[in-house]
N, C-alpha and C positions, 0 to 999 in steps of 0.2 A: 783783679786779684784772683789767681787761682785757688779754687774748694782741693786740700790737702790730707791726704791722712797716714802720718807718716807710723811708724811701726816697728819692733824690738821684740826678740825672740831670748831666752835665757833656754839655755839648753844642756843634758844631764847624759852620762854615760847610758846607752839603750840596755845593757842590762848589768846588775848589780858588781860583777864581777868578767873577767875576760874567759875564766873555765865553764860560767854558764851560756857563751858565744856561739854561734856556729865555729863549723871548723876555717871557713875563712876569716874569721874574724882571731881565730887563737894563732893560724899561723902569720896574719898581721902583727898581731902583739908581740910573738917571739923573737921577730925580725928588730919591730918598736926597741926590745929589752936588751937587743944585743951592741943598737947604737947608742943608748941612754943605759950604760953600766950602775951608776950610783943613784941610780931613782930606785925605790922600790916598786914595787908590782903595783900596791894600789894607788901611789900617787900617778905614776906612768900610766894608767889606766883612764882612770877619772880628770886626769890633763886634756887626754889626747883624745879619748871616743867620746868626747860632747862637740870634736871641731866637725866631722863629718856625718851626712844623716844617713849612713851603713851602720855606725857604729853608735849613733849618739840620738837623743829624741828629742822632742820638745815636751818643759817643765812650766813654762810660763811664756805669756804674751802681751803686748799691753798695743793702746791705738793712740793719740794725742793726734787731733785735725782739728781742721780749722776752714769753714764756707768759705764763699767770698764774700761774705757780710764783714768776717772777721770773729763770728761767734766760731767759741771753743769747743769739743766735746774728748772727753778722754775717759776710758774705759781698760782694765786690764784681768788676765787670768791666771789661772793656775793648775799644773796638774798633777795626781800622784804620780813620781816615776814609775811605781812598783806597777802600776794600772794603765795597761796599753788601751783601755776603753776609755781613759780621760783624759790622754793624749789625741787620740781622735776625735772625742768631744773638744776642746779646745780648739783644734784646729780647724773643724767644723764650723765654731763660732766666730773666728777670727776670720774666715774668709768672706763668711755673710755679712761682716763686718767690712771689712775692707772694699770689698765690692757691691754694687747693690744696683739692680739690672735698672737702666734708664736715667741714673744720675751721673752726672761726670765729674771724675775728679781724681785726682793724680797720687798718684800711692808714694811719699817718700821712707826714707831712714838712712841711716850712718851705714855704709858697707853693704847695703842692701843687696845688687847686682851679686856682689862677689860672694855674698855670705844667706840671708834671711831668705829672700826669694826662693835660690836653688833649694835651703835646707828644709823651708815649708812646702815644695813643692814634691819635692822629691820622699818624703816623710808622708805626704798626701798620698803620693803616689802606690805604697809601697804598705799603708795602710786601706789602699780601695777606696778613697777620697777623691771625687771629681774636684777638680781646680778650673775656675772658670781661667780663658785665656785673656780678660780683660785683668790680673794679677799675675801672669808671669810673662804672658806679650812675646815669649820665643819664635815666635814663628814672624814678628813684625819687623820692618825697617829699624833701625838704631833712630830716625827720624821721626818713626811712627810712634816709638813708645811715649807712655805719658809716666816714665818713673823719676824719682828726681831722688839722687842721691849725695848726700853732703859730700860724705868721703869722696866721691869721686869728682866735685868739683871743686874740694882742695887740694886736690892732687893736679889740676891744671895741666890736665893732660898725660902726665909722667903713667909710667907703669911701676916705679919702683917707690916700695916702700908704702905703706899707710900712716894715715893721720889719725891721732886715737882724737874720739870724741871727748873727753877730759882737757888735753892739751889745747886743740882749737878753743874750745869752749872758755878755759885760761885765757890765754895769749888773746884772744879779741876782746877783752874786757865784763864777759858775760860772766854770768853766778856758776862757783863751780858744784858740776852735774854730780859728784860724788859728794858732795858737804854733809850728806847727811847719814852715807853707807860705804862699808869697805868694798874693794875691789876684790876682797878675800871669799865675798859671799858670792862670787860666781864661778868660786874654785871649790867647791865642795867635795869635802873624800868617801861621800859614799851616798847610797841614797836615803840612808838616818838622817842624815844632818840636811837634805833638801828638806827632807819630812817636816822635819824640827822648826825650819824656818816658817814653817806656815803662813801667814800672807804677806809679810817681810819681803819676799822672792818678787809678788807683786805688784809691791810698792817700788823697791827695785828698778823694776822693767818698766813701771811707765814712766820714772824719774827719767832713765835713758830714752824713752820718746817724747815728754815733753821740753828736754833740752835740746836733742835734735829737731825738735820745730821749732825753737826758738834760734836755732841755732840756722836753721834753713830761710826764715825770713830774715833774720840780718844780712844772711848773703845775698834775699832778695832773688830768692829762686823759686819765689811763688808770687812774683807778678808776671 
């Protein structure tokens, strides 16, 4: 049995509003508001600058892993958005987290490739954060890496479309990962209402990491 530790990022517009932006970011949203007419400013804002890490930061983080004994550990965080020092603290700790020089072990999550990875790494980056190359593996064989990602081994090859964590999690007969929070708390319209949530956000985030490890050993992609 493969040592796991799979991982979930919640993520919050990088800054309070699009006029406080640089100017690439304000002429992005102009363009944003001319194809999306009937959104207003801040919901079009707070939608769309938490998909990318230009525009969007990390608020929360959670781990749920699992040895090859079978023993569990799961650990999660949180940051002010207002406080770009506790966004770098977080991500700081999630990576000594996730990695850890001379132990081996395989980093999963939901969408991980497509989404968490680049968006930790690139957020590392861009805050002065070394990222060890044993968490983002770009530079390795597609063969070589050791990341195991759900989503993309319900997708069964396909490039179109994604599979939300919820649905699978349903449709296989497992507990559903939202039973005990809205989907509505990861749409938040400003960064008051992150604020507000106080450790809510990460309870949250390790709810979606402990379901995608449960979710990842039914599929049996950690033997």
């Amino acid at each position: 049995m493969k040592a796991v530790k799979v991982f979930d990022l919640e993520t919050a517009a990088a800054w309070a509003t699009p006029h406080d932006a640089p100017a690439f970011v304000q002429e992005w949203f102009e363009k944003l508001k001319i194809s999306n007419p009937d959104k207003s400013d801040e919901d079009l804002w707070h939608e769309n600058a938490t998909l990318t890490p230009e525009t969007g930061k990390i608020v929360a983080a959670s781990i749920a892993a699992m040895d090859e004994r079978g023993a569990t550990f799961q650990q999660s965080w949180k940051a002010d958005p207002s406080d770009k020092t506790e966004e770098a603290a977080l991500i700081s700790t999630l990576c000594r987290n996730l990695y850890k020089p001379g132990k081996t072990c395989h980093i999963g999550g939901h969408n991980i490739i497509e989404f968490d990875i680049p968006f930790l790494c690139r957020r590392a980056l861009y805050l002065g954060i070394a990222i060890d190359e044993n968490i983002h593996q770009s530079m390795r064989k597609p063969w070589e890496r050791n990341h195991i990602d759900t989503m993309a081994a319900l997708k069964f090859g396909s490039w179109k479309g994604n599979v939300g964590l919820r649905a699978a999690s349903v449709m296989l007969g497992m507990p559903d990962c939202k039973s005990s929070y809205h989907g509505s708390l990861v749409s938040m319209h400003s960064w008051k209402e992150w604020q507000d949530l106080g450790d809510t956000i990460k309870d949250y985030c390790l709810e979606d990491s402990k379901v995608t490890l449960n979710l990842l050993i039914h599929l049996g992609l950690n033997k």
